[in-house]
N, C-alpha and C positions, 0 to 999 in steps of 0.2 A: 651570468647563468646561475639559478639559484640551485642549492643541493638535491639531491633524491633522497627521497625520505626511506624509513624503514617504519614499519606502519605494523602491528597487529590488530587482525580484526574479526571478529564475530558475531553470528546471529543467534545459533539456537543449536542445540542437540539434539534437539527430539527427531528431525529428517535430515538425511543426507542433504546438500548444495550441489545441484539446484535439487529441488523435491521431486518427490514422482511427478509422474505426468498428471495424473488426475488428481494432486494438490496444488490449486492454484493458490500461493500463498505471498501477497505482495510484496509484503518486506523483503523477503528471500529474491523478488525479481529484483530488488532494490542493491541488497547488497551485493549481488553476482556482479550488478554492472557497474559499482562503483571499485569494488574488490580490481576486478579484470581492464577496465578504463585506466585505473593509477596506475597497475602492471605498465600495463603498453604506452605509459609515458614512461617508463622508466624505474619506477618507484621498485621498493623492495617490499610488498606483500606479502604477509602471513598470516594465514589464512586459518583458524581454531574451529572445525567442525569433523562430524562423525563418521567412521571409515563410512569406503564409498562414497564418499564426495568427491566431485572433481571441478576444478577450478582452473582457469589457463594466469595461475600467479606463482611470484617465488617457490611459495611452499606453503602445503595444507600442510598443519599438525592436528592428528588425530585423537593423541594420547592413548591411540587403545581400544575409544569409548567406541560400541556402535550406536545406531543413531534408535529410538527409541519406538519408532514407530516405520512400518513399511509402506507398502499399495496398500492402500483405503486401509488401515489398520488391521488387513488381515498377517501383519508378520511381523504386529507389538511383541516386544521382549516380555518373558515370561515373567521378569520384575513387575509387570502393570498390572497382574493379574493376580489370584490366590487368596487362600482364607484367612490370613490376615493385611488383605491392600481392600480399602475401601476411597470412595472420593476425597476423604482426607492424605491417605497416605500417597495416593496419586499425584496430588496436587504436591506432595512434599518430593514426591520421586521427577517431577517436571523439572521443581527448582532446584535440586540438586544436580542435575542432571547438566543444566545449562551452567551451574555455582562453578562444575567440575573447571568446564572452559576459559573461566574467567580467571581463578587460580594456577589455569596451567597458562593462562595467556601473561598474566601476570611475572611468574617466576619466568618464563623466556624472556619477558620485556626486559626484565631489568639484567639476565646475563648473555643477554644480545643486546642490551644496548637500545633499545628500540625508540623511536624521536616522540611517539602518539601512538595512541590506542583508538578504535572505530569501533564501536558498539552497539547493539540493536537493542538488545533486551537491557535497558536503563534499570528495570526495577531490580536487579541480580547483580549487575556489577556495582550499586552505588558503596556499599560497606569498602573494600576494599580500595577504590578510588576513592574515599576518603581516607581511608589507612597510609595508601601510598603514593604521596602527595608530586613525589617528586616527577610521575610520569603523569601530562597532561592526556585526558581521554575525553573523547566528544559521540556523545549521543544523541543517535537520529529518533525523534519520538514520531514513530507511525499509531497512534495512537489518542483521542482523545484524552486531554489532561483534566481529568476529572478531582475534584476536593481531595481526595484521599492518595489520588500520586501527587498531588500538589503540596500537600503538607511533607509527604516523604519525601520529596525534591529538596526538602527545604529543611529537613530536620539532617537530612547528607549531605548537604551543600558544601563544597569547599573552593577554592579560586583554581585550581586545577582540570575542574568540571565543566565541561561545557555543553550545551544544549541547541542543536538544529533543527530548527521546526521545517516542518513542510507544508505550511501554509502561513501566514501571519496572520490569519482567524485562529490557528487552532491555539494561538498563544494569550488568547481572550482570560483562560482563568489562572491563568499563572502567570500574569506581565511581566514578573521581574526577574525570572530565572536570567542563568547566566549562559543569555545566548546569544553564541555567535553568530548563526546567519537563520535565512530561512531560504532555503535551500528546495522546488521543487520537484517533483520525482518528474524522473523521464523517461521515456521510452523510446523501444528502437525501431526507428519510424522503416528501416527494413520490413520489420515483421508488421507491418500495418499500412501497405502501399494504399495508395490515394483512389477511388471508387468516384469516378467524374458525372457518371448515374445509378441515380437507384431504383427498387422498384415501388412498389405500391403498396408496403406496409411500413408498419413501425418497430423499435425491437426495445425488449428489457432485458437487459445482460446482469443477470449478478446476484447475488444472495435471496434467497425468495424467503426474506425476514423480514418482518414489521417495519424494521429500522430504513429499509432498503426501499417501500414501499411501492413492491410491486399490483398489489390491490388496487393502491391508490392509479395506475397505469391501467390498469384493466378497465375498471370506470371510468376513463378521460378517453379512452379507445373506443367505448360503447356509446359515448356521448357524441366523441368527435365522428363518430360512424367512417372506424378505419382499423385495418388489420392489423392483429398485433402479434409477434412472437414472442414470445418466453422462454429465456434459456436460464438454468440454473438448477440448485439444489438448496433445502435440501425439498422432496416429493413426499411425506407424509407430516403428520401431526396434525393441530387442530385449526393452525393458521392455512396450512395445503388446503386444507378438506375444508373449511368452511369459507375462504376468502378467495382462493387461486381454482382449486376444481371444479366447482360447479358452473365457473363460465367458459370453461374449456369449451370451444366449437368450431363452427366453420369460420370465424374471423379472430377468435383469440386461441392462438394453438401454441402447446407447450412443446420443445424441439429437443428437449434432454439437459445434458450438461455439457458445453462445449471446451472442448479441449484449450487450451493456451491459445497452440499454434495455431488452430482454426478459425477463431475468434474474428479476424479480418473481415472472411467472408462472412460474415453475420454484420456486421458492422458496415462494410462498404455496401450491401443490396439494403440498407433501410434509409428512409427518408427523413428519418428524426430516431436518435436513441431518447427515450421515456428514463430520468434518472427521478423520481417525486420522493427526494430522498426527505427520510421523517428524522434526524437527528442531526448533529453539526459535525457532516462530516468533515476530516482533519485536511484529506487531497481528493482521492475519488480517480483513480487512474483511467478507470471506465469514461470518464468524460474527456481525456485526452484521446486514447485510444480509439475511441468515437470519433474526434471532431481528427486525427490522424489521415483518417477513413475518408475526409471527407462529410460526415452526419452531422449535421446539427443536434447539439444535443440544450434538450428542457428540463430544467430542472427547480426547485425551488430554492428559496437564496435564504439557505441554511449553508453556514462553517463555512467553505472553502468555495462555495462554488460561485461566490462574483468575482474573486481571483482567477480562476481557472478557465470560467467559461466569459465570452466578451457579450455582455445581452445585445442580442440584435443586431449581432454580426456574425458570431460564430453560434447561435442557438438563444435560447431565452429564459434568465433566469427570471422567475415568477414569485412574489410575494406569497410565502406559505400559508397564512391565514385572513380569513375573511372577520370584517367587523364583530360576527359572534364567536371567534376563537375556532371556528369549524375548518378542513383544512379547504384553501382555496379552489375546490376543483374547475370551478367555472374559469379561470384565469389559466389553469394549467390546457383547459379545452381549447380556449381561444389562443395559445401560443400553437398549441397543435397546425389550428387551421391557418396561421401565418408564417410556419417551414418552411414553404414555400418562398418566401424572399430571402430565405439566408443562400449566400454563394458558397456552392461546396469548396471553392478553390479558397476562399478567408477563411474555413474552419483548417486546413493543410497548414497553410500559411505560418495560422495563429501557434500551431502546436510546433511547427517548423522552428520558429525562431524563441520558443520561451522554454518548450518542453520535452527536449532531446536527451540522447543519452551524454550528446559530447557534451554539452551547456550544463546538465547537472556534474558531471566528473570534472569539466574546470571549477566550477564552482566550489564543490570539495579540495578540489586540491586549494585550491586558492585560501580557502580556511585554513587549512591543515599549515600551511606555511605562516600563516597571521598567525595561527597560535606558538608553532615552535618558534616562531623568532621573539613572542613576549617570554616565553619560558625559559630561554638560553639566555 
């Protein structure tokens, strides 16, 4: 029987763990349930975020700090604001603010003894994991590795450091970091029971940004001649108002911003989630939580999502562009009208045995011990 670890870990200070209700912020669903998972095997978690966080582990340490941001930002600390904080000083009061965490996560590690460190925000802790070599720490990157955290990856680099991707696409422009696994995200198929029928629309769940390419869903819906809802934020600017509002009607109707918890139901009454994502996303939880449901999910086969999604089993990933560089909407139309053959019971399945919360917390754990016993 191998030892119990003693682990510190952190995400962020700017929100309490878990966040308000009406910030849905994935990481943070990430680390709650890897945090509370190693708990209830036994491990000794400690846990570095901002009063008023609660967590079912060893021990939150707060240091004091409160967290930086309240519900929808109406109850920001007066720090964020004033005649002399502008976008610069903001952006310096964010990284301070999480720096705090990693300095006090640091000095406990080392007079507790601590075996590894778990960290979200990689671009904050890397100074000091290079400083203090003797404790190994491993970062989960939720995030696109773009040129410029790629070169910083790499100018902090030490053998100490270790890096968990959550997809093996998203590790396309950094090959050689030094990572241990890839590791991905799961969810708790509790909160996401199985929907055996749906009804007669389609749904897009998620960010109403470019990137996210709910546009691109609203014209594959008009084409396919099929209903669509739209959940998300944010509801103004000039992508709202000139891409997403004006086809607002009787078959593409926008339904708000859906809560976390609610989400199922939106997900198990549709007949296909529309993901026509426009950049390489890294995992796309949306597409688990979907095919969870039961939903077939479409999407194009950018970043992560021939990993994630099984084409033409559990939904259909679609080539994103057509021979003149245009994005493929004809192909995204035609996977529309063949939903119909995927079996909702292989989308359960699928996320049953790859994408859970226990299979990613073994998974972690199982790193966490590969590393301390090269390190001992």
């Amino acid at each position: 029987m191998k030892k119990k670890l003693k682990i510190g870990m952190m995400i962020t200070g700017h929100y309490t763990i878990p966040s308000p209700k009406d910030i849905i912020y994935a990481p943070m669903l990430i680390a709650k349930a890897v945090a509370e998972g190693l708990t209830e095997k036994g491990h000794k978690v400690y846990f570095f975020a901002p009063k008023g966080s609660k967590l079912k582990v060893t021990k939150i340490i707060t240091g004091n700090l409160k967290p930086l941001h309240g519900i929808s930002g109406k109850k920001d600390l007066k720090i964020l604001s004033g005649k002399y904080v502008g976008p610069v000083e903001r952006s310096k009061i964010y990284t301070l603010w999480d720096e705090y965490f990693v300095s006090l996560m640091y000095k406990t590690a080392i007079k507790e003894k601590f075996d590894i460190l778990h960290v979200h925000p990689a671009d904050r802790a890397l100074p000091l994991a290079m400083a203090v070599q003797k404790i190994p720490v491993v970062y989960t990157l939720h995030d696109p590795i773009y040129p410029w955290r790629a070169e910083v990856f790499k100018i902090f680099s030490s053998r100490n450091q270790y890096f968990v991707s959550i997809s093996n696409a998203q590790r396309k422009p950094a090959p050689k970091l030094n990572y241990a696994a890839t590791i991905y995200n799961g969810i708790d198929l509790k909160l996401f029971p199985f929907s055996k029928k749906a009804k007669d629309h389609l749904l897009f769940l998620g960010r109403l940004l470019p990137q996210k390419g709910p546009d691109v869903a609203i014209q594959a819906a008009i084409k396919a001649k099929e209903k669509l809802l739209i959940a998300g934020t944010p509801t103004s600017g000039q992508y709202w108002n000139t891409k997403i509002k004006p086809y607002l009607g009787k078959n593409i109707k926008y339904i708000g911003n859906i809560p976390y918890e609610k989400t199922y139901k939106y997900y198990g009454q549709a007949k296909a989630l529309l993901c026509p994502i426009q950049w390489e996303e890294p995992f796309g939880l949306t597409f688990t939580e979907g095919m969870a449901c039961g939903t077939p999910v479409i999407t194009f086969k950018r970043g992560s999502a021939p990993e994630v999604i099984k084409n033409k089993k559990t939904g259909f990933v679609v080539d994103p562009f057509l021979k003149n560089g245009k994005v493929n909407l004809k192909g995204f139309v035609e996977a529309i009208k063949q939903v119909d053959k995927i079996k909702r019971q292989d989308c359960r399945k699928w996320v049953e045995e790859r994408f859970s919360l226990e299979k990613m917390v073994e998974d972690y754990e199982k790193v966490f011990f590969e590393i301390v016993s090269k390190t001992k």
